[in-house]
N, C-alpha and C positions, 0 to 999 in steps of 0.2 A: 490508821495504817492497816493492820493485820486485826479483824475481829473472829471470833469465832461465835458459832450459834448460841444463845443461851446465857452470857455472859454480862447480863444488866447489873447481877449482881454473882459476886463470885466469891470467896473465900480466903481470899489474898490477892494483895496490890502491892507490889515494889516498885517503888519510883527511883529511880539513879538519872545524874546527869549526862552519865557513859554509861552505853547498853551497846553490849558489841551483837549485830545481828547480821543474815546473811547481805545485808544491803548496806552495813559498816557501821561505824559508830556517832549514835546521838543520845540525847534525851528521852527517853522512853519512860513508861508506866507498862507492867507486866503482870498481866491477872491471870491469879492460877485456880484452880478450880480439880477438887478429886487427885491431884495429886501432878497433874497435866497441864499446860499454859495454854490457858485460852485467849487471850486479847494479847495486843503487842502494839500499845496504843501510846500518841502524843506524850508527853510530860505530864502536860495536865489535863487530861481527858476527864470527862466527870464518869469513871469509873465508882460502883458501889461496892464497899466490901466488908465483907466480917474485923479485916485487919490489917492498916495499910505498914508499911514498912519502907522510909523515904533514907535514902543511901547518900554518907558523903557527900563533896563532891571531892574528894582525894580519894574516890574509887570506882573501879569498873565494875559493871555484872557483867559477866563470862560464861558460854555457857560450861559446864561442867568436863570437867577434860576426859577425856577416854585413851585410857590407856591398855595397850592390847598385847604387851608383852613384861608380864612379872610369876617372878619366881616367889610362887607362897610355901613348896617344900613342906605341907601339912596334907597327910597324914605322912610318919615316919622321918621327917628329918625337922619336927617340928621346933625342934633348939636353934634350927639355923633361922625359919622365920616360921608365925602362925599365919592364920585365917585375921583374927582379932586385932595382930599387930602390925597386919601388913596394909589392911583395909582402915583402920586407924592412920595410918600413917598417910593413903592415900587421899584421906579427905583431909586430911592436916595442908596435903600441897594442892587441895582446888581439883582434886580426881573423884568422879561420881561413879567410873564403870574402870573395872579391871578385868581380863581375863588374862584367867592363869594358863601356865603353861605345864605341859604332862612330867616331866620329870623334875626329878631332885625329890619329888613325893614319894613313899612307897606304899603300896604298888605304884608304878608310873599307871598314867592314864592313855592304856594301848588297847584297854577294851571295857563293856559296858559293867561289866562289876566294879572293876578300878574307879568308872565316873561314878559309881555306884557310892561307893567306900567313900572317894571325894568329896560328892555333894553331901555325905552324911556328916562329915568330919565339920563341912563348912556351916551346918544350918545353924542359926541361930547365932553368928558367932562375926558379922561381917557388917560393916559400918557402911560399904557403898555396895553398888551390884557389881555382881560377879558371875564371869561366863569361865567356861574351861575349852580349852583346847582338846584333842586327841592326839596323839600321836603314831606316827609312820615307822614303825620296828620289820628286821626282817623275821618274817613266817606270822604276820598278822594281818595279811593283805585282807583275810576275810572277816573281821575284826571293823575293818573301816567303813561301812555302810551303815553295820548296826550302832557304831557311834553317833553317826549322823544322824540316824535316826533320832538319837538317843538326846540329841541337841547340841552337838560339841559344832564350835563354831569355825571348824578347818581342825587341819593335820600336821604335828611339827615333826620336820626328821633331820636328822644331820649327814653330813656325807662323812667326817671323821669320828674318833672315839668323842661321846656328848660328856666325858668330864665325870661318866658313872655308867659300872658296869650293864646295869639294868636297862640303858636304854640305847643299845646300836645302832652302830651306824648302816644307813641303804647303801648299798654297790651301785655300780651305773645303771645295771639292769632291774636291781630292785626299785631306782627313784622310778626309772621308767612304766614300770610296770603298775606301782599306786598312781602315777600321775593318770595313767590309763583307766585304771578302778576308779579314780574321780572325778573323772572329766563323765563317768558315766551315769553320776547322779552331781556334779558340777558343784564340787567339793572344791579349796582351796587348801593349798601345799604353801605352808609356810618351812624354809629352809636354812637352818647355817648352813653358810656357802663359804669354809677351805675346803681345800683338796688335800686330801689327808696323805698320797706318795708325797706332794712338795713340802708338807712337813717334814715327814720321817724322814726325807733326805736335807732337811736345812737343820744346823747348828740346833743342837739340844740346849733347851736354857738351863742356866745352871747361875749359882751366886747374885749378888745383889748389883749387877751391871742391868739400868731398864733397856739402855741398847742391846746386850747381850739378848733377853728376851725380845725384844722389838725384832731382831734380826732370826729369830727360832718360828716367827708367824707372819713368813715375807706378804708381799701385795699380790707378788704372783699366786701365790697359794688360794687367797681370795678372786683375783680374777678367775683363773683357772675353774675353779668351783660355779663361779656366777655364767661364767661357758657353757657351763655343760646344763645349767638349771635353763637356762635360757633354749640351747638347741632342745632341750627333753621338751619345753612348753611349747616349743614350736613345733616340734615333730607330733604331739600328742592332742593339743587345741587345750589344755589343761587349763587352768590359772595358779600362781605361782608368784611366789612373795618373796622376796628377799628380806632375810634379818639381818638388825643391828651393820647396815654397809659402814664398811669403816675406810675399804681402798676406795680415794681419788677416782683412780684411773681406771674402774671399772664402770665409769659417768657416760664413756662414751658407746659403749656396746650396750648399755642399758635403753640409750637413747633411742640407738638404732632398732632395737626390740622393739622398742615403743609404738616408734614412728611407722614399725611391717605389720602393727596389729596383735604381735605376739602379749598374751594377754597375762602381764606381770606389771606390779608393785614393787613397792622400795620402801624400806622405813631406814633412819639410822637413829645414833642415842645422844643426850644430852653428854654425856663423856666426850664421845669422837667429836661434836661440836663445842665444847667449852676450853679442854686439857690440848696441852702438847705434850710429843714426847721430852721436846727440848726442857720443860720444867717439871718433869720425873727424877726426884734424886734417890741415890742408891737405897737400897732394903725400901723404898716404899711401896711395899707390894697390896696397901689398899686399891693403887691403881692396876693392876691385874686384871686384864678381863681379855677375852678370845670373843671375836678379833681384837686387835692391840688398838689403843691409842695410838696416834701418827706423828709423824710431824708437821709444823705449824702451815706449811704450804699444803699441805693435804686435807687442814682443815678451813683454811681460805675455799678448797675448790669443795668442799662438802659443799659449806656455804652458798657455792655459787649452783652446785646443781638443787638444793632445795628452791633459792632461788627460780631458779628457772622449771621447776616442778620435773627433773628427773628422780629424784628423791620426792617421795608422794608427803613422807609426815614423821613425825619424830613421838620415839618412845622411853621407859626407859631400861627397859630390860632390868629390871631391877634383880640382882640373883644374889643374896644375902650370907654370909654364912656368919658363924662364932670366931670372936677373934682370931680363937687357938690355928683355925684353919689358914690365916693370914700368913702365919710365920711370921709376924714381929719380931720374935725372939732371934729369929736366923735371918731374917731378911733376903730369905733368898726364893728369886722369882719363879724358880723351876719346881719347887714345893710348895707355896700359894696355891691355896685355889681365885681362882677367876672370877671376876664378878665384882660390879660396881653396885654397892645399894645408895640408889637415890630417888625412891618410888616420892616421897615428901618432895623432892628439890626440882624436879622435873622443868617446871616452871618458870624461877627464879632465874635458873640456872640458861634456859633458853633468851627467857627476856633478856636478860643481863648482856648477853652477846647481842640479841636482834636488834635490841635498842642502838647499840653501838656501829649497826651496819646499815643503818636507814630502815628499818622494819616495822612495823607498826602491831599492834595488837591483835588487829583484824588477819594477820599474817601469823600468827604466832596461835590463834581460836582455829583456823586453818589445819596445821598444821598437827595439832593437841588433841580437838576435837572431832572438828567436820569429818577429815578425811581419814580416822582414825576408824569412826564410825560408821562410817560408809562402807567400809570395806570389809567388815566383817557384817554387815546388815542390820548392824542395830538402829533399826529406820526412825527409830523414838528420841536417837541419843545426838548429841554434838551441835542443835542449833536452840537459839533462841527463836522460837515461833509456834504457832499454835498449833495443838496437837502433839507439842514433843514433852515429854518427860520435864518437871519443871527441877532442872538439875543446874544449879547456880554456883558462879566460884565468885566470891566479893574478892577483887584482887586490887592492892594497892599498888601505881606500877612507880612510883616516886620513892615511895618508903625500903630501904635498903638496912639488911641484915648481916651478920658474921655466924655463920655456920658452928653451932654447937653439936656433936654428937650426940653429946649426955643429956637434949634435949630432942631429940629426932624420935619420933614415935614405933620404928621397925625393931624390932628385938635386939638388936645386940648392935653397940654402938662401936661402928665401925665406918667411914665413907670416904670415900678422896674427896669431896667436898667439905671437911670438914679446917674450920679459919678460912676457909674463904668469906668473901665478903659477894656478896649478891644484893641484884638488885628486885624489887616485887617480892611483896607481903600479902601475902593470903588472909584475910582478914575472916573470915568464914564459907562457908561449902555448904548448900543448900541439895536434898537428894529428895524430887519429887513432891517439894512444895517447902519439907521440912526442915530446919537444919540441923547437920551433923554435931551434937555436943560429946561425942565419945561416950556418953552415958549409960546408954544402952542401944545395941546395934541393932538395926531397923531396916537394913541393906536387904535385895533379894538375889537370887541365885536365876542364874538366868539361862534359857534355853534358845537355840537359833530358831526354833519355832516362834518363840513369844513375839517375834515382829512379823 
């Protein structure tokens, strides 16, 4: 099939019966070499090697999932998740590359010491690779190049308050004005998109009603937001991402973006495709996150626009905190902080639904990897073939699990997925030939230069 130069004899051979690759899935034999896949050959190709490794057949090689939206909250809010515990956790669910996102850390990461402090906090301490974000704050417009520079792999900003003092939110004229500073060295603006007036004018949540909160983060608030990201990327030529989409009905204006050239992206999360709001019962404010969980027609049409690739790919935002912040005790959603952790479940949690909608694997490696990676340029990461980064998930898609907290790998055991019952088992995680045993972390820190 795929050989690479030099590869008579190489350093590793995985043989599986399922090998999901950009051409879909068969029987392969996979030689890696330096830490990189060199051949991508028959089952039984007379491949030579230091040490073959022959897989299942109750399992897939996949390639390594990339995941481009989690909250690690280290340095300064390190109780709510680490470097060690977060990246742990992500090779626990079949994830080889993380990046993080600039706040919930302190200092956020809005300029080159903060990624400074960042990368410092992280070295030595990180189980898969890891890139960092920058982010889009007002009076750091000139802040954003030297990021770039610096390797951060795009700019996050919000248009409402982000949930923490330290990191504000852009006005219309300030998104315009970064979209402008980056379209000038061709930087990507990743976005929460509400509209922070149709908050402050909708119903303040308040008590353990999930409707009550559901109704405080209407659809319009998110349309509205996803309008103005859209005319800004059009009016400027910028590129421009939409996070975590959670309204339906912002499927069709996105489309139309699309289809004029306007040069924007779409991810949503394992939540908004798994949960409804219809099975949120009162005080469970594990489910809490901005934008809200929907209801069940709203996550049929998610479904339908990934399907049809107006949604480019699925993350999971993972944004972790200490129980205490949940308000268990009070149950009530207007005190919760926000945020679903399910950096581990990512996976499971997708398969589980895709399987059920006619989906296949090769759809679901799509959506995890490929295009996850693509988009922020990590040209190394998301496929099985040669030349790419040998980053493996052994996923079992038969084998089905019940969701324990008190066994999930992320710092503090809290998740809406937890008793759920899922389907696909990660059997182990492969990062650049080796596999992940948690024993000692071997992960690298990564720069948008390195590709």
């Amino acid at each position: 099939m795929n050989v690479g130069k030099g590869c008579a004899h190489v350093e590793l051979v995985i043989r599986a019966r399922r090998v999901v690759t950009a051409e879909g899935e068969a029987a392969r034999s996979v030689g890696v070499e330096g830490g990189r896949i060199v051949a991508v050959e028959a089952f039984d190709a007379d491949l030579v090697a230091d040490k073959f490794v022959e897989l299942g057949d109750d399992v897939v090689l996949m390639p390594g999932l990339v995941d481009t939206h989690v909250h690690i909250n280290d340095p300064g809010r390190a109780e709510w998740e680490g470097f060690e515990t977060a990246t742990r956790a992500a090779a626990a669910g079949g994830v080889t590359t993380v990046v993080d996102m600039p706040l919930n850390s302190l200092p956020p990461t809005v300029d080159v010491a903060a990624l400074d402090v960042k990368r410092k906090t992280a070295q030595g301490k990180v189980h898969v690779d890891v890139g960092f974000w920058g982010g889009a704050i007002p009076g750091n417009l000139g802040d954003l190049r030297p990021l770039h520079e610096a390797g951060v792999f795009g700019f996050k900003s919000f248009l409402l308050h982000s949930g923490v003092d330290e990191f504000p939110p852009l006005n219309p004229q300030e998104l315009e004005d970064a979209l402008r500073e980056l379209k000038s060295f061709d930087a990507l603006m990743i976005v929460h998109a509400e509209d922070s007036d149709t908050i402050e004018q909708a119903p303040q949540p308040h008590g353990d009603h999930y409707t009550d909160f559901l109704g405080s983060r209407p659809r319009v608030a998110e349309n509205l937001a996803i309008a103005r990201v859209i005319a800004l990327a059009r009016r400027t030529g910028a590129r421009a991402h939409v996070l975590h989409l959670s309204s339906s009905d912002a499927l069709r204006m996105i489309a139309d973006a699309k289809r004029d050239g306007v040069r924007l992206s779409v991810e949503t999360c394992p939540h908004y495709l798994t949960f409804t709001a219809e099975e949120i019962a009162d005080g469970a404010t594990q489910f809490k996150c901005c934008p809200p969980i929907r209801e069940s027609e709203n996550r049929d049409r998610l479904w339908q626009g990934l399907a049809e690739g107006v949604i480019d790919f699925v993350v999971s935002d993972h944004s972790p905190c200490t129980p205490e912040l949940k308000r268990f005790d009070i149950g009530d959603f207007g005190e919760a902080w926000g945020g679903i952790a399910s950096l581990q479940l990512g996976l499971p949690a997708i398969w589980t639904q895709a399987r059920q909608r006619g989906f296949a694997l090769t759809d679901v490696v799509r959506w995890m990897a490929e295009r996850p990676a693509a988009q922020v340029g990590l040209s190394r990461k998301g496929h099985i073939a040669p030349g790419f980064d040998a980053d493996f998930c052994v996923f079992a898609p038969d084998e089905s699990f019940v969701v324990d907290v008190e066994k999930l790998y992320h710092r503090n055991p809290v998740s809406a997925y937890n008793g759920r019952r899922l389907d696909g088992v990660v059997r182990g995680t492969w990062l650049r030939g080796k596999e992940i045993t948690g024993e000692q972390p071997f992960g690298e820190l990564l720069s948008r230069q390195d590709d």
